[in-house]
C-alpha positions in Angstrom: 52.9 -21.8 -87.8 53.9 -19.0 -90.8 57.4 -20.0 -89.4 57.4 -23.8 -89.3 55.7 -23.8 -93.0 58.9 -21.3 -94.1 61.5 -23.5 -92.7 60.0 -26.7 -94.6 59.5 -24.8 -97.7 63.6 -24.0 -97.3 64.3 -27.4 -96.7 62.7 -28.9 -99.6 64.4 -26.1 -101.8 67.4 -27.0 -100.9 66.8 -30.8 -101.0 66.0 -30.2 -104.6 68.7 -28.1 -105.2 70.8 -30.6 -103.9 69.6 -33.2 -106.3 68.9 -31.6 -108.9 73.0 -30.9 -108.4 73.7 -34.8 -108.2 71.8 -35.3 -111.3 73.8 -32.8 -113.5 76.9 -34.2 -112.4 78.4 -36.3 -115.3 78.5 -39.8 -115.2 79.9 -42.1 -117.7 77.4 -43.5 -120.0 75.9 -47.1 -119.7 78.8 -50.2 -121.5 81.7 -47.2 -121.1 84.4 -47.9 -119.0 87.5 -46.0 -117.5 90.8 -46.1 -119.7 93.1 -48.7 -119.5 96.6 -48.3 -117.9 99.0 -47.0 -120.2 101.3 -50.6 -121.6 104.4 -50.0 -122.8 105.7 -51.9 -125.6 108.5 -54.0 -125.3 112.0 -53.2 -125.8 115.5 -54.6 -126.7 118.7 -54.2 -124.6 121.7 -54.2 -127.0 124.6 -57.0 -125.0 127.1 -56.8 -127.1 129.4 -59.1 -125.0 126.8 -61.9 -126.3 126.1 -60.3 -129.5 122.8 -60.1 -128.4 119.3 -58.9 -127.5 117.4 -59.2 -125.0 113.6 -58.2 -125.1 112.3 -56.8 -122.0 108.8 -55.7 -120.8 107.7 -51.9 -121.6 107.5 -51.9 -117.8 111.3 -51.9 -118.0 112.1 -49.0 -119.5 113.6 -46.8 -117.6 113.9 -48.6 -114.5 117.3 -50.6 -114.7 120.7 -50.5 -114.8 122.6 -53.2 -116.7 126.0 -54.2 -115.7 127.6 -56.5 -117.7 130.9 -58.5 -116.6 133.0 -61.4 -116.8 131.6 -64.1 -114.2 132.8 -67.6 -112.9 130.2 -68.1 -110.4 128.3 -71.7 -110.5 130.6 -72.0 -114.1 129.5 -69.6 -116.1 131.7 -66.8 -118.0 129.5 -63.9 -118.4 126.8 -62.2 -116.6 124.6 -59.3 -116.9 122.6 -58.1 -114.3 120.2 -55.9 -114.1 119.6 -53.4 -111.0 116.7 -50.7 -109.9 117.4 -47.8 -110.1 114.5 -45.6 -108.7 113.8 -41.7 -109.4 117.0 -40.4 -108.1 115.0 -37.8 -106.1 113.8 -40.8 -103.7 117.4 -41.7 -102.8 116.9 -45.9 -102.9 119.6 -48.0 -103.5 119.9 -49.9 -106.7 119.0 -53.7 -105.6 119.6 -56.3 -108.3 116.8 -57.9 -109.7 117.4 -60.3 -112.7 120.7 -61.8 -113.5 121.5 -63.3 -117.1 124.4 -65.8 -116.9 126.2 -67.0 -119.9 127.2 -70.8 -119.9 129.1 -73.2 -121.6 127.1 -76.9 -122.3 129.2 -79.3 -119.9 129.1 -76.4 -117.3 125.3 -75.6 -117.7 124.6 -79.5 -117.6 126.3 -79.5 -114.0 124.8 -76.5 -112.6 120.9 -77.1 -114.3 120.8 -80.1 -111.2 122.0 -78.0 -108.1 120.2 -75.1 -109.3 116.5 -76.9 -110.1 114.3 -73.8 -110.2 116.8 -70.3 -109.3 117.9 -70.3 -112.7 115.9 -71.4 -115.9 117.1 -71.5 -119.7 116.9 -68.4 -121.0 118.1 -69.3 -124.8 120.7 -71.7 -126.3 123.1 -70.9 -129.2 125.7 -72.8 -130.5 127.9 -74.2 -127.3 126.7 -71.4 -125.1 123.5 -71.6 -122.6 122.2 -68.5 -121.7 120.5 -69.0 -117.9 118.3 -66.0 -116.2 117.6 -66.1 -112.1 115.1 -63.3 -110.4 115.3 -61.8 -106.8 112.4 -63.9 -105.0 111.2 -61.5 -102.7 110.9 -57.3 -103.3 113.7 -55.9 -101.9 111.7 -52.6 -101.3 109.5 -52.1 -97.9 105.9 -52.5 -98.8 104.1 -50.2 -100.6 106.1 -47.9 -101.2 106.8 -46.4 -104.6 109.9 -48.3 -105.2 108.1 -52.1 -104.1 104.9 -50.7 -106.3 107.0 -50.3 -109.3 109.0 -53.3 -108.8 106.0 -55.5 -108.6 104.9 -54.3 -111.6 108.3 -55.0 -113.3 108.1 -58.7 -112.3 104.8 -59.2 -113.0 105.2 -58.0 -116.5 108.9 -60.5 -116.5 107.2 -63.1 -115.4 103.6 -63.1 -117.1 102.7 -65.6 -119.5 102.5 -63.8 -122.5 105.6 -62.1 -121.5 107.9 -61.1 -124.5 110.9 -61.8 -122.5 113.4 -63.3 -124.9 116.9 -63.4 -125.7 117.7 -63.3 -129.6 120.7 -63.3 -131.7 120.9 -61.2 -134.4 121.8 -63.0 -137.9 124.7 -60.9 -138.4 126.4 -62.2 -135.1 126.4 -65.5 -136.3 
């Protein structure tokens, strides 16, 4: 009986040890919440083929390669694309994700009805149409750290309050 009474008395100890352990742990206080993701600001790319700026997404930054080269596909004269580039340490291969293509009117005008949605107006200035198209599908396997980021680049591209935006500079005018 002296036993069973010493093994109860142990267990309720250590029950209230155990809470009184949960109830010292801290949790956040009531209307607090966790910290928002970190939001980068946005950012301008210098083209200076277009004499021009584009305004990307903080998400961006970083994360991109620009090339920038003379093009004749679908009409246009110039494109600039821009390409992943992941942590070099996890050895992925640049994919292209967003492709800027400089137009002239007449040309634009011709293309704007085979293309329908693949490429929208970017910005217009003077004779030229500037025309952006985005990959439709991740070109990353799923979930890894390369799709992850990726997603989050064209979320933040494509998001309605999106500061995407291509702007020329009133002393290239």
């Amino acid at each position: 009986m002296l036993a069973r009474s010493r093994r109860t008395f142990l267990m309720l100890v250590v029950a209230t040890l155990s809470a009184a352990a949960c109830d010292t742990a801290k949790t956040p206080a009531a209307g607090t919440s966790a910290a928002p993701a970190v939001v980068l600001p946005p950012f301008q790319q210098e083209i200076a083929s277009m004499k021009a700026e584009l305004t990307l997404p903080g998400a961006w930054r970083y994360a991109y390669r620009m090339v920038d080269r003379p093009d004749t596909a679908f009409g246009a004269y110039r494109a600039v694309e821009f390409l992943y580039t992941a942590d070099s340490a996890l050895k992925v291969p640049p994919r292209l994700l967003l492709i800027v293509r400089a137009f002239k009117k007449p040309a634009w005008e011709k293309v704007k009805v085979a293309q329908q949605d693949l490429s929208r107006v970017l910005a217009e200035h003077g004779d030229d149409v500037y025309a952006f198209s985005i990959v439709t599908s991740n070109p990353y396997a799923v979930n890894t750290p390369s799709a992850l980021r990726v997603d989050q680049m064209m979320l933040a591209l494509t998001a309605d309050a999106s500061p995407f935006k291509l702007e020329f500079p009133a002393a290239a005018r």
